[in-house]
N, C-alpha and C positions, 0 to 999 in steps of 0.2 A: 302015431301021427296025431298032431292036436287040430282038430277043430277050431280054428283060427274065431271065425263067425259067433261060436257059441262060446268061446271062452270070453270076448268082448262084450257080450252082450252078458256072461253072467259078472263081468268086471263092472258093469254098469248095473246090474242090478245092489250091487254089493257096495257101490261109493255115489255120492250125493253129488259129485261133481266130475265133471269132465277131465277137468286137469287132474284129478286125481286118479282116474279111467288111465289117463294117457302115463301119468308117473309110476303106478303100478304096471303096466304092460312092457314099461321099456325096462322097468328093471327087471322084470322075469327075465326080457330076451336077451338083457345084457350078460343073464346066468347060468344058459341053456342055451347051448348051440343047435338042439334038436328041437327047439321053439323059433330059434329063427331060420334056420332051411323051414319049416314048414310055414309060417308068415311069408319067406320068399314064392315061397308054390302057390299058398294063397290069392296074394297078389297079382302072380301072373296070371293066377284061372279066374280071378274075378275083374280084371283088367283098372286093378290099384296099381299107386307109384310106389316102390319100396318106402322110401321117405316121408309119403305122410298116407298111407294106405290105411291106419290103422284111424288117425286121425278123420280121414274120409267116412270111414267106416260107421264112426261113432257118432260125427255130425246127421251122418243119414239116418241113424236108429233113434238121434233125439227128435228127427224133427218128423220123423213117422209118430215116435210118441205126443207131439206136441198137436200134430193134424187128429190123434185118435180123443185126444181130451176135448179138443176143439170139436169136433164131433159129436161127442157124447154132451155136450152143454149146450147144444143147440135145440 
């Protein structure tokens, strides 16, 4: 089973921009049937929409990152 959570966040650590985040994740799951039943599971155990749960997911991780920088410059 994949770790939905942590494969996005290491897709995020790995690409400087979002849409690239998002263009690499759908093409995995367009490739892997066993990546996306587990995104579906995902989703439902974290209370995402299939359609843009990934999307959700990554807007919440930048803007935790964006509150811990804000943070540390204070």
């Amino acid at each position: 089973m994949n770790d939905i959570s942590e494969l996005l966040r290491a897709l995020l650590d790995q690409y400087t921009r979002t849409s690239e985040v998002e263009r690499e994740f759908v093409s995995m799951m367009n490739n892997d049937p066993q990546l996306q039943e587990d995104y579906r599971q995902w989703c439902e155990e974290y209370g995402y929409e299939i359609k843009t749960g990934y999307q959700d997911f990554i807007d919440e991780q930048m803007q935790d990152r964006d509150e811990f920088w804000e943070e540390m410059t204070e």
